[in-house]
C-alpha positions as CSV (number, residue, x, y, z in Angstrom):
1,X,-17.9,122.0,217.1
2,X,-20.0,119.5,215.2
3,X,-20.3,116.5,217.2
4,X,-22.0,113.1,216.7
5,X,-23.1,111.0,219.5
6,X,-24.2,107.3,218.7
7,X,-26.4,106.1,221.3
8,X,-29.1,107.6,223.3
9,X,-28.8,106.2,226.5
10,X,-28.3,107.5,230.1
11,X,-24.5,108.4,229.0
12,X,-25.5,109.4,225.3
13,X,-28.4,111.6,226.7
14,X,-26.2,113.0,229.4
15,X,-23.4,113.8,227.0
16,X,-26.2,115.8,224.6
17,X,-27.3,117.7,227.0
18,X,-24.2,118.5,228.8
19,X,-23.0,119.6,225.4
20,X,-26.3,121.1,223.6
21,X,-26.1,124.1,226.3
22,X,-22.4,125.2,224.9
23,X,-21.8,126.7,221.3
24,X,-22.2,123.0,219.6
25,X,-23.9,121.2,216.8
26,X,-25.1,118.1,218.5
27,X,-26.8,115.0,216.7
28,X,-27.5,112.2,218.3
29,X,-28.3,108.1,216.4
30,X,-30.1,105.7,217.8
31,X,-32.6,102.7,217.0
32,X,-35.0,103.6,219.4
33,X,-37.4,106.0,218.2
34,X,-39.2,107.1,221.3
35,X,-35.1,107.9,222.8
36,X,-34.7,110.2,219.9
37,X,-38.3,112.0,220.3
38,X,-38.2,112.7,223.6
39,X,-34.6,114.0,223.3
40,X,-35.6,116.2,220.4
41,X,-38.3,117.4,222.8
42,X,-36.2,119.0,225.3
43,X,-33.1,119.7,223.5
44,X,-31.9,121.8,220.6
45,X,-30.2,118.7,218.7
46,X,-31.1,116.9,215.5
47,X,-31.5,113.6,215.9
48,X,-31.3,110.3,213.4
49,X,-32.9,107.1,213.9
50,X,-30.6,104.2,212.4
51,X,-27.6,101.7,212.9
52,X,-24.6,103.9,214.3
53,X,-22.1,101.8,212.5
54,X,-23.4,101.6,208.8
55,X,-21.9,104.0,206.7
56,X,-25.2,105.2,205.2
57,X,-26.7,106.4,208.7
58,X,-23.2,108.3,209.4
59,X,-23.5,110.1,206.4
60,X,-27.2,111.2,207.3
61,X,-26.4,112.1,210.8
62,X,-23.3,114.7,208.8
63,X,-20.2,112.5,210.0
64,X,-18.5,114.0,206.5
65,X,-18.3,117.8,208.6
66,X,-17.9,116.2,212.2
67,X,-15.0,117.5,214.2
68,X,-15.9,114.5,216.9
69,X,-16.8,111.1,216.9
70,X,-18.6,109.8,220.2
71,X,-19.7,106.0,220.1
72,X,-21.9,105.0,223.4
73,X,-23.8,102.6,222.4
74,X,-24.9,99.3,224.3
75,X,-22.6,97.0,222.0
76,X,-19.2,96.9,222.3
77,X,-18.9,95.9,219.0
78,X,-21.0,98.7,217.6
79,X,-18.5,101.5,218.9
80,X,-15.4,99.9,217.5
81,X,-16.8,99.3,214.0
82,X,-18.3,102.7,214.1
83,X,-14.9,104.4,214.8
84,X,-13.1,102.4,212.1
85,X,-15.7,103.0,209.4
86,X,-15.5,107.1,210.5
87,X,-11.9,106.8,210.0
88,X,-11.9,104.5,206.5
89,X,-14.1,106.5,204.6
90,X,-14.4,110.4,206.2
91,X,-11.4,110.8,207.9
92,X,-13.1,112.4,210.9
93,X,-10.3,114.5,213.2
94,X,-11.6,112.5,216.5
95,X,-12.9,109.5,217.6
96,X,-13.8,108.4,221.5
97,X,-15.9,104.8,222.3
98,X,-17.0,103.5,225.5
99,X,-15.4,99.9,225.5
100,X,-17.0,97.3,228.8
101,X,-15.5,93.8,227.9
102,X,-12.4,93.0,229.5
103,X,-11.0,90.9,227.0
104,X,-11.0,93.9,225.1
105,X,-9.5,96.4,226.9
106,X,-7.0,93.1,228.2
107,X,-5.1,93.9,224.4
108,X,-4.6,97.4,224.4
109,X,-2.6,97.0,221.2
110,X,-6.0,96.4,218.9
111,X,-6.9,100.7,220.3
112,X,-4.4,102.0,217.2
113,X,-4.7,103.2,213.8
114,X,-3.2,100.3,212.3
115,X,-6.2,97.9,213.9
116,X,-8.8,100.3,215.9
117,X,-8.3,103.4,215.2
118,X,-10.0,104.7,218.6
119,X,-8.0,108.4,219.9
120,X,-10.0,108.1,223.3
121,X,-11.0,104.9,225.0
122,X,-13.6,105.1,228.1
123,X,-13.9,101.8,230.3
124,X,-17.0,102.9,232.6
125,X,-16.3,100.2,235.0
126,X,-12.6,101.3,235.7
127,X,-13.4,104.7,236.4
128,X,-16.1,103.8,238.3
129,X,-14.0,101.4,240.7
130,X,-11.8,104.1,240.4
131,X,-13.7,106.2,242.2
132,X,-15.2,104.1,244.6
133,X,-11.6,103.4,245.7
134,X,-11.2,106.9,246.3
135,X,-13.7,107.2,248.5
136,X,-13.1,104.3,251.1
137,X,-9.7,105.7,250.8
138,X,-10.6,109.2,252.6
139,X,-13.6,108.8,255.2
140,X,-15.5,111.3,255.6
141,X,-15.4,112.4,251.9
142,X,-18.6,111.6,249.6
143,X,-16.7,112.9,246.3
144,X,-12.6,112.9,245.4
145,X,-11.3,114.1,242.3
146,X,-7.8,113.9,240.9
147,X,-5.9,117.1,239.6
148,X,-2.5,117.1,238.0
149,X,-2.0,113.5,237.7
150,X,-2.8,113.2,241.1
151,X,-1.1,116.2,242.7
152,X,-3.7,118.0,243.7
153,X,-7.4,116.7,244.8
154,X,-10.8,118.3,245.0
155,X,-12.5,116.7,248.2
156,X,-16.6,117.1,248.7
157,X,-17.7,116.3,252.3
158,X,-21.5,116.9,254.3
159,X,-20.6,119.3,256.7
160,X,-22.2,117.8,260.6
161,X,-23.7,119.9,263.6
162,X,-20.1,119.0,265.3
163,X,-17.6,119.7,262.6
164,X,-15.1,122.3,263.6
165,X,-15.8,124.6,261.0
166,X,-19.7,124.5,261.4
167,X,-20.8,128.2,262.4
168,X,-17.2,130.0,261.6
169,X,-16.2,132.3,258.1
170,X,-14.4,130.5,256.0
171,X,-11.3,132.9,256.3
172,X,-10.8,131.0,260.2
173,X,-10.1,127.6,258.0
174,X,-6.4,129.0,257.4
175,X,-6.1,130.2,261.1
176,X,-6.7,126.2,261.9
177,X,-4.4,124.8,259.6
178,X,-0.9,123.4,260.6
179,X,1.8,125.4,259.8
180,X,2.6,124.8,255.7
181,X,-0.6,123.2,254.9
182,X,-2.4,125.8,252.8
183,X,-6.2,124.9,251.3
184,X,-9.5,126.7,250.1
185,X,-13.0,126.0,250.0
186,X,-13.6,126.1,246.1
187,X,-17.7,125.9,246.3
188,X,-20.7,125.0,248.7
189,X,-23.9,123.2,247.7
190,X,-26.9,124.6,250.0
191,X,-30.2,122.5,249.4
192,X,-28.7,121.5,246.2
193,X,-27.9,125.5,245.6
194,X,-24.2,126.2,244.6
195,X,-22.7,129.2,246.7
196,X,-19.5,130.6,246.0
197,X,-17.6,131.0,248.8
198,X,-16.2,134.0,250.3
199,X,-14.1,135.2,253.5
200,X,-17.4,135.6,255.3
201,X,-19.4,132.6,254.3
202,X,-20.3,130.6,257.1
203,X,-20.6,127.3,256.4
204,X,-24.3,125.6,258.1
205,X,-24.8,122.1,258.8
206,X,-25.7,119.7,256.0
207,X,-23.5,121.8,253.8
208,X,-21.5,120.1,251.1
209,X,-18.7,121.7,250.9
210,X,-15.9,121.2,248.5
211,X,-12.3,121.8,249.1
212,X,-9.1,121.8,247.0
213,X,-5.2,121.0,247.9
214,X,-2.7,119.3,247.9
215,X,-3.2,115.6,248.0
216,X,-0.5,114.9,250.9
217,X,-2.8,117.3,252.9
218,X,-6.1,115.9,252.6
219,X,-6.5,114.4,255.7
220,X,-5.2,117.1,257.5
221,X,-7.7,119.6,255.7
222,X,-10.7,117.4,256.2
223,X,-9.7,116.8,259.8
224,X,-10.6,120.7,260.4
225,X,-14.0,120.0,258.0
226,X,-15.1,117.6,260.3
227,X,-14.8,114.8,262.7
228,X,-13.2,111.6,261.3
229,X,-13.4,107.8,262.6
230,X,-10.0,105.9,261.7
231,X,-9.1,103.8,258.4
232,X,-11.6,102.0,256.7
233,X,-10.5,98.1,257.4
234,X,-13.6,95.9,257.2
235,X,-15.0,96.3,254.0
236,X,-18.4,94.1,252.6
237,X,-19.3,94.5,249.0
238,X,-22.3,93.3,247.5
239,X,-22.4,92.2,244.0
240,X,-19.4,90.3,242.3
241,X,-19.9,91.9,238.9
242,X,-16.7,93.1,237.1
243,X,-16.9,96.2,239.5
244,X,-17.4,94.6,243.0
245,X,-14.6,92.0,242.3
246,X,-12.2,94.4,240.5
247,X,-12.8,96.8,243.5
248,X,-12.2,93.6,246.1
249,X,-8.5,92.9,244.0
250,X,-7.3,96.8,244.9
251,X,-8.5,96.3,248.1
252,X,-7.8,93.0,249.9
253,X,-4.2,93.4,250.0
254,X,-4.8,96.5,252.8
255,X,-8.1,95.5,253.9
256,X,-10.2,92.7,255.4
257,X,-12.8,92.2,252.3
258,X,-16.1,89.9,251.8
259,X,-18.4,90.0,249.3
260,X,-21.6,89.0,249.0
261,X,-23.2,87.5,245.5
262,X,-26.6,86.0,244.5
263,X,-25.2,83.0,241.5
264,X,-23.2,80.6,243.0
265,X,-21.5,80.1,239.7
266,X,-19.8,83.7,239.2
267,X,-19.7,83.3,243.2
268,X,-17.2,80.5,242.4
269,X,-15.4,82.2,239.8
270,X,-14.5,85.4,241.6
271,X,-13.2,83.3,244.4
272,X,-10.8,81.3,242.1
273,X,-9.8,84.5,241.1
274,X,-9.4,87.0,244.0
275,X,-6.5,86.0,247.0
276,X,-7.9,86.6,250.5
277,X,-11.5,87.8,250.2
278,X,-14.2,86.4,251.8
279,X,-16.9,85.3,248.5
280,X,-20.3,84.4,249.9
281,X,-23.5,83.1,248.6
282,X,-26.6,85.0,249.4
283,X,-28.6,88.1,249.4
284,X,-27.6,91.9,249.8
285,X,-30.4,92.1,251.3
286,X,-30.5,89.2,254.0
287,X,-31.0,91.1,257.0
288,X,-30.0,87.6,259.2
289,X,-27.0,87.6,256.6
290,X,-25.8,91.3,257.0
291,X,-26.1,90.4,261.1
292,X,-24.1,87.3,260.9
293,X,-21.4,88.7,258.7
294,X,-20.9,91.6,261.3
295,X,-22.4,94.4,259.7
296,X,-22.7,96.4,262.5
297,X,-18.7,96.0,262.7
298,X,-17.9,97.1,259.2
299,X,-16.4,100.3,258.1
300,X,-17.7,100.4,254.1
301,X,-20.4,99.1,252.6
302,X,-20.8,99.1,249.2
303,X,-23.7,98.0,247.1
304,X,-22.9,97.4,243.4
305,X,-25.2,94.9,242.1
306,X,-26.8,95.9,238.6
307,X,-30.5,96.9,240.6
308,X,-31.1,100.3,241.7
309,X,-33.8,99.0,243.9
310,X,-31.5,96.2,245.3
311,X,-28.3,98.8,246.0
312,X,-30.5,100.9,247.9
313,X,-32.4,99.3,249.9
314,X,-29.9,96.8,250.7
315,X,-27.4,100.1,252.0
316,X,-30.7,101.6,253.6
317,X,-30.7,98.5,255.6
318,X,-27.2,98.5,256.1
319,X,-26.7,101.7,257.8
320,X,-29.8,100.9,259.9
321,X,-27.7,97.9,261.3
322,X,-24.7,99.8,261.8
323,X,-22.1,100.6,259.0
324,X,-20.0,102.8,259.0
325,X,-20.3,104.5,255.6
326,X,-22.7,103.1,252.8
327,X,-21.8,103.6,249.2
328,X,-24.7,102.8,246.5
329,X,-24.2,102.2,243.0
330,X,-27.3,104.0,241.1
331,X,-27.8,104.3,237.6
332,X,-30.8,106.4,237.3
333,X,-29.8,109.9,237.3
334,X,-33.1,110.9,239.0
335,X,-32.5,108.5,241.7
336,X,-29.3,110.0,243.0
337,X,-29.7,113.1,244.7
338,X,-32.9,111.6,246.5
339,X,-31.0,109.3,248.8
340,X,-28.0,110.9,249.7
341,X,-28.6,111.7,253.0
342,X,-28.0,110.2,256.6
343,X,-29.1,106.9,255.3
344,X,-27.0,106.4,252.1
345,X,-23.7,108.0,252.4
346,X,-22.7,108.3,249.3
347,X,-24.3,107.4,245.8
348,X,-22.2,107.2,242.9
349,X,-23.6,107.4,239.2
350,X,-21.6,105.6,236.6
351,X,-23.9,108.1,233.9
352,X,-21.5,111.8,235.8
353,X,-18.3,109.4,235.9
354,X,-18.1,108.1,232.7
355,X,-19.2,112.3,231.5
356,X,-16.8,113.6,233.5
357,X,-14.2,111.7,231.7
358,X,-15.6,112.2,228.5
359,X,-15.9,115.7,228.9
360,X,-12.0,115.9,229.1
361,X,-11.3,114.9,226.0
362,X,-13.9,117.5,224.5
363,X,-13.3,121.1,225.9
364,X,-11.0,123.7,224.2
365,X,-9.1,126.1,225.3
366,X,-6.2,123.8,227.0
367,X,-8.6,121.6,229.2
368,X,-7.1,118.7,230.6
369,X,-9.2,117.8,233.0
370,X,-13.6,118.0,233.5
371,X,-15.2,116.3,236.7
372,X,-19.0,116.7,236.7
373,X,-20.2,117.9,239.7
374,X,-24.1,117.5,241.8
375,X,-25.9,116.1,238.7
376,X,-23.7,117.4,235.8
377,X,-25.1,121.2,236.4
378,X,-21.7,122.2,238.0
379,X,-18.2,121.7,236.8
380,X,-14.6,121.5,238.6
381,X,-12.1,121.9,235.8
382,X,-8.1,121.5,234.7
383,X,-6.8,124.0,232.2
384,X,-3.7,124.6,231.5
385,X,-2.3,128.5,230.8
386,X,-0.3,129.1,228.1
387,X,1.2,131.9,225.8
388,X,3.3,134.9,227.0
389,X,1.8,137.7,228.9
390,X,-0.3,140.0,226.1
391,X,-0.9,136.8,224.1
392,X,-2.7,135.5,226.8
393,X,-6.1,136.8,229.2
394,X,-4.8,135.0,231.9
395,X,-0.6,134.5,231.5
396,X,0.6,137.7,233.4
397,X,-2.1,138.3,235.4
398,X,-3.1,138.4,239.4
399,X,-6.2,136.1,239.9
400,X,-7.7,140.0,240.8
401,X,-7.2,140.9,237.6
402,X,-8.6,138.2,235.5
403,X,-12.0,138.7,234.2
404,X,-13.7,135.3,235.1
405,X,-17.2,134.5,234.1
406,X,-19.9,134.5,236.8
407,X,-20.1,132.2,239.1
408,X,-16.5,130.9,238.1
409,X,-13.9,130.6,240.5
410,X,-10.0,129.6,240.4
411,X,-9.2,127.2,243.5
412,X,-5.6,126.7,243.3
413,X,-2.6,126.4,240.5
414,X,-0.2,123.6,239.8
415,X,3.5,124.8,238.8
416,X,5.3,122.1,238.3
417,X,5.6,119.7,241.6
418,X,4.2,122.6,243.6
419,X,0.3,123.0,244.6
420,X,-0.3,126.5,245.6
421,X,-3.9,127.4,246.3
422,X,-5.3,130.8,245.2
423,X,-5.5,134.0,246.6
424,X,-5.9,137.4,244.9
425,X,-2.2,138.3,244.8
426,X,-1.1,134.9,242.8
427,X,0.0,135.6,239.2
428,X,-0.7,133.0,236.5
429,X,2.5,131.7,234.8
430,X,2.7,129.9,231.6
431,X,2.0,126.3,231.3
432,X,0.5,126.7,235.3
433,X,-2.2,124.0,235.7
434,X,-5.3,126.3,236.9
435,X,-8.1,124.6,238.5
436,X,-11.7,126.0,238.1
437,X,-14.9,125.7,239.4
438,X,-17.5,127.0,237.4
439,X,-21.4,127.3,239.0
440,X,-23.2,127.0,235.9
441,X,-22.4,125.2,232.8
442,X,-23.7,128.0,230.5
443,X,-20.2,129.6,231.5
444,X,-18.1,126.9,230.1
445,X,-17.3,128.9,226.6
446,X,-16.5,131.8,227.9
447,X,-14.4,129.5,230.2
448,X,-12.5,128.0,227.1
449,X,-12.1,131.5,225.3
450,X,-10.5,132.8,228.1
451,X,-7.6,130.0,228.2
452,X,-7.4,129.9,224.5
453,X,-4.3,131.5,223.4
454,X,-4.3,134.5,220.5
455,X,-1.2,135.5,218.5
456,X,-2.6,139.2,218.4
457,X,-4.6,139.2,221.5
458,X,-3.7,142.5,223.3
């Protein structure tokens, strides 16, 4: 596939490299010379240094042969105009931009051919709040991912020296289960090392393990994984960005909210505009603040202020005092698998959201669904089987029988309203939702090829 990404960012990168290790012709524009160099210096891409919008650069960077569009650069503005010139004048097949403004994305209407002719839009700040909502949602859990429009869910969660599982085979997890409440653990990450599991893996403290089924038995599922408090109810954010004050609107209905910002002015704005949370003036950091506001009494705590040093330290301090769970908003790739641990709970990177996302729209082979897992390395993924059985390598077949790629597992299958998790003995049907987790991305092709469908396959 030949693919252009404008915009050579933290997502921009993230996308070329994601995508560079699969059978694609990347090239990546940007204005920044030193972005492109040091890109071109670790990845097999061709870059072009120029405005991603003007026609000219387009045309240098081969958007007259591009199968896909991707516009991710800082300016709003930028993306849109890029997509529309890309469609005027070449006609290319597919266009996604990352939109931020709100008063954008408030008029839905301009996304069309007629106006913007944009086929995917991604707002990183709904899918991050997205997220995050998940995750106070289900404590306990430092990862949930929607399947099947919400039918199914892939849970991550640090396995503790007195969860119930710690110590056993993986095969006792069914013997624990309620009667009708079926799941399976779809991976493990071992000192950052993916394992796939089998009937005699015994899972070991620190353990993240990750397990799939059906959304109505979560809790009941993660109850077995490991010891849970009760609801999350008293909630303290910190930053009133667009995420920290879309996040307290969801929330404050069901939960007891405060947040705490630095400006008084957007302080005062977000309190005009949100119902029952508590807005206050000061810094995340405040250890006499975090004390007087009852930190030590407070189930979630979420830093989401624009500084990486401020989010963690500030969460760092925070579960020192007592919270419950600590989520941290960190944007530097690097800076995320170094502080998960007992101190930060959970730190979410709007760079593997917004990919994740992105990534759905770009696979073959029937995929409707890509969440990027630990650092983008690992994949969990929706594809959907189609074709009748000899047109198909998986329509037909026992999960035994399929060939899978190493390292690849199938998790569970959606049929309709019906979540049933995998064992050998379940036979793919057509148009079953199949959910995969694949160990290494340098397996995704054969991934696709093996859910593409072939009139004379045999």
């Amino acid at each position: 596939m030949q693919i252009i990404i404008l915009g050579a960012g933290q997502v921009g990168s993230g996308m070329a490299r994601s995508l560079s290790q699969e059978e694609n012709d990347i090239t990546v524009v940007d204005t920044v010379p030193d972005r492109l160099s040091e890109l071109q210096e670790k990845l097999d891409i061709r870059t072009v240094l120029g405005h991603g919008a003007h026609p000219q650069t387009l045309i240098r960077a081969g958007i007259e042969d591009a199968d896909l569009l991707i516009a991710l650069t800082n300016s709003d503005e930028t993306n849109m105009v890029a997509c529309q010139v890309a469609y005027s004048l070449f006609n290319t097949p597919t266009k996604v931009a990352r939109v931020r403004a709100a008063d954008y994305l408030a008029h839905p209407e301009l996304f069309n051919r007629e106006h913007t002719p944009i086929d995917v839009l991604i707002s990183p700040e709904k899918l991050v709040t997205d997220h995050i909502q998940r995750l106070i949602e289900y404590p306990g859990a430092l990862q949930v991912l929607d399947f099947a429009d919400g039918r199914a869910q892939l849970v991550s969660t640090r396995a503790f020296h007195d969860g119930p599982l710690v110590g056993r085979e993986l095969k006792s997890l069914r013997e624990k289960l309620p009667e009708g409440v079926d799941a399976r653990v779809a991976a493990i990450f071992r000192n950052d090392e993916a394992i796939i599991p089998k009937g005699n893996t015994v899972i070991e403290v620190d353990d993240i393990v990750y397990f799939l089924a059906a959304t109505r038995d979560i809790p009941l599922v993660m109850r077995e994984l490991r010891r849970l408090g009760g609801p999350a109810n008293r909630i303290l954010l910190s930053g009133g960005g667009n995420i920290g004050a879309n996040l307290a609107r969801r929330l404050e209905r069901n939960h007891h909210v405060k947040i705490i910002e630095r400006d008084p002015g957007r302080a005062e704005v977000i309190a005009d505009d949100l119902d029952t949370t508590i807005v206050l003036v000061g810094d995340c950091a405040d250890e006499d603040l975090l004390h007087e506001e009852g930190i030590d009494e407070t189930d979630v705590y979420c830093a989401l202020t624009n500084d990486d040093e401020a989010n963690i330290l500030s969460s760092m301090l925070a579960k020192r005092m007592g919270a419950d769970k600590v989520i941290a908003l960190i944007n530097r790739p690097a800076y995320v698998d170094l502080v998960e641990s007992d101190r930060i709970d959970v730190a979410v990177s709007p760079q593997q959201v917004t990919i994740g996302a992105l990534l759905t729209h770009i696979r073959r082979g029937h995929m409707v669904r890509v969440h990027s897992l630990r650092s983008g390395v690992t994949e969990a993924i929706e594809a959907v089987a189609h074709g009748m059985p000899g047109q198909s390598r998986v329509v037909g077949k026992r999960i035994e029988e399929i060939d899978l790629p190493p390292d690849t597992t199938i998790g569970g299958i959606i049929r309709g309203e019906e979540v049933i998790i995998a064992h050998h003995d379940v036979m793919i049907q057509n148009d079953d939702h199949v959910i995969l987790f694949v160990a290494d991305q340098k397996h995704i092709s054969q991934v696709e090829r093996l859910f593409s469908v072939d009139a004379v396959f045999l």
